[in-house]
C-alpha positions in Angstrom: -23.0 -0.8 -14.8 -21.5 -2.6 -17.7 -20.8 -6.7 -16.9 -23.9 -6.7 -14.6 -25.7 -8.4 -17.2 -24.0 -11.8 -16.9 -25.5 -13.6 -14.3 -22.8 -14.5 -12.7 -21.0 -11.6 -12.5 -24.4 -10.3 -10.6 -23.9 -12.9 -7.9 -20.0 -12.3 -7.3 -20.8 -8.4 -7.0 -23.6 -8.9 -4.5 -21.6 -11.4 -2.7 -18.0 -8.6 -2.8 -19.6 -6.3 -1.6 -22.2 -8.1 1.2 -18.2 -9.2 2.2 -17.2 -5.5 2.3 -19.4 -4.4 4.1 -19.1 -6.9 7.1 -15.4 -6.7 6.5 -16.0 -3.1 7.5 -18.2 -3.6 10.3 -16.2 -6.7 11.7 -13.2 -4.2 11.9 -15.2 -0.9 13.5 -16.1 -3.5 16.1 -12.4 -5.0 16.3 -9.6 -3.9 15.1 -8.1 -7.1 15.3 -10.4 -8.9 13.8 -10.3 -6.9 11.1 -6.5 -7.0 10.2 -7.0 -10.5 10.4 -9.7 -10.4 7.9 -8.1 -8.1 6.1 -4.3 -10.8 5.9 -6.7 -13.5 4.6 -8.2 -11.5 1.7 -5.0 -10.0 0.8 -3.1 -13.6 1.1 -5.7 -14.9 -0.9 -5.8 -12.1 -3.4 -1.8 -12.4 -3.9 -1.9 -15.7 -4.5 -5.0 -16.2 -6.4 -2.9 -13.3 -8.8 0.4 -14.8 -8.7 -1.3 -18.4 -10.1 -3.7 -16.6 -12.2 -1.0 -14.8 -14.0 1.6 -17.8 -14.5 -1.1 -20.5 -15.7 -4.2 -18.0 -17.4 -2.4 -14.2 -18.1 -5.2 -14.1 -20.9 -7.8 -13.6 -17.7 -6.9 -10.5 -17.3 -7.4 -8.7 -20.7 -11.4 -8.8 -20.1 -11.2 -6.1 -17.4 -10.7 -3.9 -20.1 -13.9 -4.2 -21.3 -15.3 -3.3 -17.4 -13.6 -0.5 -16.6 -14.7 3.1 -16.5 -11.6 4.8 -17.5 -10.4 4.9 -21.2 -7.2 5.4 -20.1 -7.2 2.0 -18.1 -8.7 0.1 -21.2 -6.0 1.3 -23.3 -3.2 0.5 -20.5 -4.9 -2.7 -20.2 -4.8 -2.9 -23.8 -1.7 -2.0 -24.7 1.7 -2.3 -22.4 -0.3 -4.3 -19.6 -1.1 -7.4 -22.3 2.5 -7.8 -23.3 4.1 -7.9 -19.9 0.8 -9.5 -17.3 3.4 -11.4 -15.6 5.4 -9.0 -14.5 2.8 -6.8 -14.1 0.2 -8.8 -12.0 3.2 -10.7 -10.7 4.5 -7.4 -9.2 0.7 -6.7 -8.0 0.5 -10.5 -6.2 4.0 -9.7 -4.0 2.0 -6.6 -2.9 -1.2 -8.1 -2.4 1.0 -10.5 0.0 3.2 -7.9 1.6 0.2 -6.3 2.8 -1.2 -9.7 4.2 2.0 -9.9 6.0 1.5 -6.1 7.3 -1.3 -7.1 8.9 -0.2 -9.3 11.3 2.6 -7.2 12.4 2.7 -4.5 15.0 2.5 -0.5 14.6 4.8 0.4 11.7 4.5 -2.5 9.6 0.8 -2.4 10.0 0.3 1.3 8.9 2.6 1.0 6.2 0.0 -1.7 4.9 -3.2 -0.2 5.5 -1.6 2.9 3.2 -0.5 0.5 0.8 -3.7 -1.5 1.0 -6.0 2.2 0.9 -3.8 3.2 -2.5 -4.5 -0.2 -3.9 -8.2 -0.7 -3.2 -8.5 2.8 -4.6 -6.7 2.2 -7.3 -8.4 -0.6 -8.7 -12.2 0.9 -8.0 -12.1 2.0 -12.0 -12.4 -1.5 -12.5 -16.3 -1.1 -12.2 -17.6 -4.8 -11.9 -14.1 -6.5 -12.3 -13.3 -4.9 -8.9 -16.8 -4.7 -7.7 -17.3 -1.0 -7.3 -17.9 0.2 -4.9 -16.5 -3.3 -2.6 -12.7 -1.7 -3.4 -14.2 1.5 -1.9 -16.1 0.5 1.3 -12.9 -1.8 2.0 -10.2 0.8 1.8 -12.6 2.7 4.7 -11.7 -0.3 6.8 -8.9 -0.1 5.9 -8.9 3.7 7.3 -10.1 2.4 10.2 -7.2 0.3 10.7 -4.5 2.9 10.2 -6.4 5.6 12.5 -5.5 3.5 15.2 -2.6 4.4 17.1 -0.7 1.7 18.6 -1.4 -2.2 17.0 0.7 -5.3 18.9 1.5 -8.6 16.4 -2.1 -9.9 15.6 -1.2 -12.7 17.8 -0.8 -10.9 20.8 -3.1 -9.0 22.8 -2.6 -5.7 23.9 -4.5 -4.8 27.5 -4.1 -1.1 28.8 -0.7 -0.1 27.4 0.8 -3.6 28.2 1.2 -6.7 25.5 0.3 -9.8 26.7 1.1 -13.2 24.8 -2.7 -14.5 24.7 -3.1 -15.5 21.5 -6.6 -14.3 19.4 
């Protein structure tokens, strides 16, 4: 896969995608563990994006090169380098809507697992800049999450039917 050859690059795709894969086994064995998981990536993500974009919107022309698709190279290319603030500025909010999802209860929390699935998705093509196939394994758990029928705030427990105000 093309990027694989820089070193470092190596090292932060073995590490993405050791993470994914315990992300997705931390939230097959809890649910709520997961989501919780799952708001601090996501709040990360947003705003590692939102101060990436305002102080380094250069940083993200080299996905180009790492991508699978010709058409994302040339989007990446050509609209996406003239408006990376708005466009990865509009990606952040996301990133952090979705973080915010997470610690909600039913609705809120499906609505972000789909919005979380269609971005991991989404950005797979990526190849190393994403670490395919971390965007992949993630958006699973992900599907795990929203399978679930009924989720109570993260803060709260949930114990046969009934919420309880335990905290995690």
């Amino acid at each position: 896969m093309k990027g694989l050859e820089n070193p470092t690059n190596l090292i932060l795709y073995i590490i993405s995608n050791s993470l994914a894969l315990l992300i997705l086994f931390a939230t097959w064995k809890n649910i709520r563990l997961g989501r919780l998981l799952f708001f601090m990536l996501f709040a990360w993500a947003g705003w590692t994006n939102w101060t990436t974009a305002l102080n380094n919107p250069s940083a993200y022309l080299g996905e180009a090169e790492l991508t699978f698709f010709n058409f994302y190279r040339e989007f990446i290319l050509g609209w996406f380098s003239s408006n990376i603030v708005l466009a990865v500025g509009f990606i952040a909010s996301c990133q952090a809507l979705i973080a915010v999802a997470m610690l909600g209860k039913t609705p809120l929390v499906k609505l972000g697992a789909i919005g979380g699935i269609l971005f991991l998705v989404a950005i797979a093509p990526f190849g190393v800049g994403s670490a395919f196939p971390c965007t992949l394994v993630l958006a699973v758990a992900m599907g795990v999450i929203l399978a679930k029928k009924e989720h109570s705030y993260l803060w709260m427990k949930q114990i046969q039917g009934k919420i309880s105000k335990n905290a995690i």
